[in-house]
N, C-alpha and C positions, 0 to 999 in steps of 0.2 A: 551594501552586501547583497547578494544571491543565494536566491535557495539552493542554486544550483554551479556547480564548479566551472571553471571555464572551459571553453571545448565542448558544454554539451549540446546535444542534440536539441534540434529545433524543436515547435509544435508540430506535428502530423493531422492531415484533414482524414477524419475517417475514412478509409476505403470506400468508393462507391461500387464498387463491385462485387461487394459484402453482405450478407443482410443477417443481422442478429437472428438466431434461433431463438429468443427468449423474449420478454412481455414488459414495457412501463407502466408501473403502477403505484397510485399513492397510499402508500401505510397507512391502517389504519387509525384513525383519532390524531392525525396529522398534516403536516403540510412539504412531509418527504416525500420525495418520487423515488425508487427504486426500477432499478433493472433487475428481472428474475430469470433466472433458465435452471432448471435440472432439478432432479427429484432424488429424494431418498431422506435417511436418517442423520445425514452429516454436513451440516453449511461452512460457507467459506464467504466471509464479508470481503471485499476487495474494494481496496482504497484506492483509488484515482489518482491521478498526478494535478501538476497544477494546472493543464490544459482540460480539467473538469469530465462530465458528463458523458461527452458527444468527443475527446480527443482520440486520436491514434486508434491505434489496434485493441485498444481496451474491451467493448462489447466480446469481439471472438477471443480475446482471453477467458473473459467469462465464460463462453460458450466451451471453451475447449477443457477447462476444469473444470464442468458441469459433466461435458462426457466421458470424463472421469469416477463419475458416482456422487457428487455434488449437487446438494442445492448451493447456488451461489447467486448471491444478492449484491449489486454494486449501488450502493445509495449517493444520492446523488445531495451531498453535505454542503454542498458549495448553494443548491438552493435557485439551480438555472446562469449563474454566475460562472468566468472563469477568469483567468489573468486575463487572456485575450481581451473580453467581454470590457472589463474594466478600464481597459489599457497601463494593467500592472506591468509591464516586461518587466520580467526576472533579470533580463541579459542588457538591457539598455537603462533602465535607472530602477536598481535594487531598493533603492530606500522606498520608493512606491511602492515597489512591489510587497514589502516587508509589512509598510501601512497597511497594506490591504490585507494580506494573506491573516495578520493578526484579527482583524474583525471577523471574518468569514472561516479560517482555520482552526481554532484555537483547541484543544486536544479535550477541555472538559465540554465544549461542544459536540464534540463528535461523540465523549463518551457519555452524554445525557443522550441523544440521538439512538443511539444502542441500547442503553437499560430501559428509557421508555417508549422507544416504538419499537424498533428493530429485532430485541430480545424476543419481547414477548409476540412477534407475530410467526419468528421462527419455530419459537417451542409451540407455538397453538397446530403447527403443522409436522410437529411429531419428530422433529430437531433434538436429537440428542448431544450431540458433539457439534461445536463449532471451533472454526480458524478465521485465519485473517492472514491476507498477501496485499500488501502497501507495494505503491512504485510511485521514488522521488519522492514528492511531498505526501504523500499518500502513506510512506512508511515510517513517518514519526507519526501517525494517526496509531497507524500498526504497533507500533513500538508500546505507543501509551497505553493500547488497550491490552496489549499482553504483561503489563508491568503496573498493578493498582499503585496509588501514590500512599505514599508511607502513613502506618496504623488501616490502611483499608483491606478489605477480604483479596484473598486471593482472587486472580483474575478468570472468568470462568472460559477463559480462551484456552484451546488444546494446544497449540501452539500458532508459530505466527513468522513469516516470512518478507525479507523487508528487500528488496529487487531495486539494484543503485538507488542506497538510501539517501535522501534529502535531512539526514537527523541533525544539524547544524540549526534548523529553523524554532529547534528546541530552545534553546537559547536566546536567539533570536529574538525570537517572541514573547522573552520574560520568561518562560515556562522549564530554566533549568536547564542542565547541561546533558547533553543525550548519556554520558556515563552515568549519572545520576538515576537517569530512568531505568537505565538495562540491570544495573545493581538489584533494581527491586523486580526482577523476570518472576513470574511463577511457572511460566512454560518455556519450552522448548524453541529455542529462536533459530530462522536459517538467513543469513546473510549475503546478498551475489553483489556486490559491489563491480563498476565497472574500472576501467584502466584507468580514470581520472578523478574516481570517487578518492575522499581520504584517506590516509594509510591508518585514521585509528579503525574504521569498519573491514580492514585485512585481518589474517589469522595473526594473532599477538596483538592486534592493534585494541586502545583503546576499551574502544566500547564492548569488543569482542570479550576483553579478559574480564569487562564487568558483569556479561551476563555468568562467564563462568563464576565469577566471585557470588553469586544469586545461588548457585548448586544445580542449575537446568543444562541441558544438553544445550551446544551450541556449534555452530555450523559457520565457516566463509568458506564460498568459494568464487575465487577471485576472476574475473572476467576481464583478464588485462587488454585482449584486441579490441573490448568495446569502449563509446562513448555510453557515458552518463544518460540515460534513455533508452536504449536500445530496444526491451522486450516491446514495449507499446510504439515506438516512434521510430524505429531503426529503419535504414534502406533495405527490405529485403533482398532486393538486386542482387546484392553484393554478398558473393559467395558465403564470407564470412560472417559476415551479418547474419544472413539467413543459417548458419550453421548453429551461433551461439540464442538465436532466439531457440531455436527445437529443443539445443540442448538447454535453455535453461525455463524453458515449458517442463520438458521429462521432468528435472530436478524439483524445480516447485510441486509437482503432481505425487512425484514419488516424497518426498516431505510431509505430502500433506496426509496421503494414504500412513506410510507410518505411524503417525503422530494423533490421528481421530479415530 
């Protein structure tokens, strides 16, 4: 099995023609590296894919929902690691990939990672409101930390955006069935699923009707021209491409204003 459906989108080499607006640095009283850009009262955690740290268009995602009125913080969970790094291929032998992603992914990782570094370095910087936008692997990360696990406090996420989800590796991984998690939402969820993502993360689908069953606002909107990757990993070239990443930059940005 694959985190990811067939037909998606390759890894992307970050842009060299690029250069991050924003700073690496390691969290305090830790051993996370974070990527930082943008100032103000309201952060936005962004969860990576499984091509890690340094994959795709990731950095100027940050940078561009930072200039948006964003502090945005991309932690780098994987720890210097990525599929590539490991020789996990998602696309050429899944059950590696699954081994691995299970040691280095696992969703009460991420969420200890956040109440003890992460939280508290945001609110020392006067962080009132935070979100979170996952892509692929990155948005069962998203998923979990907007939906505590059953008898836990509400989640202090404002809400939370999940960009061609990977929520299949919920299960996957032992860790439950992604309807299971969205059931328990305490915010506000927006969903962009690409043309090859599953029909339960479309409008009716699935896991959509579970966060409605939660009582939160919820959101698909379906991105049928695209593959699975697109915002971080898409050919820009290609008219279309480049059409549905702008619009689905605005979308994410106007979600997030909304919602914090």
């Amino acid at each position: 099995m694959s985190c990811c459906p067939p037909d998606s989108l390759p890894g992307l080499i970050a842009p060299e023609d690029y250069t991050p607006k924003g700073t690496v640095c390691t969290l305090p009283g830790s051993d996370l590296s974070c990527y930082e850009v943008g100032s103000g009262d309201k952060a936005v955690i962004v969860c990576y894919d499984i091509f890690g740290f340094d994959g795709g268009r990731t950095k100027g995602i940050c940078d561009q929902i930072a200039n948006a009125g964003f502090v945005v913080l991309l932690p780098d969970f994987y720890r210097g690691d990525n599929c590539a790094k490991s020789g996990a291929n998602p696309y050429t032998d899944g059950d590696k990939f699954m081994a691995w992603f299970a040691k280095v992914g696992s969703s009460k990782a991420v969420k200890d990672d956040v109440d003890n570094t992460i939280a508290p370095y945001i609110k020392s910087k006067g962080v009132t409101k935070i979100a979170t936008v996952g892509f692929c692997s990155g948005a069962f990360w998203s998923l979990a930390l907007c939906c505590p696990a059953p008898n836990a406090p509400p989640s202090p996420f404002a809400c939370g955006v999940l960009a061609h989800p990977s929520l299949g590796l919920s299960k996957a991984v032992g860790e439950g069935a992604a309807e299971e998690w969205a059931d328990r939402c305490t915010c506000p969820i927006l969903f962009m699923p690409a043309g090859n993502d599953p029909d339960t993360l479309l409008p009716g689908g699935s896991v959509v009707k579970a966060v409605e069953a939660s009582g939160q606002e919820v959101r698909s909107v379906h991105f049928a021209d695209m593959q699975h990757g697109w915002i971080p990993r898409g050919d820009l070239s290609k008219e279309n491409v480049a059409r549905d990443v702008t619009a689905g930059m605005e979308l994410i940005i106007e979600f997030l204003k909304k919602h914090t």
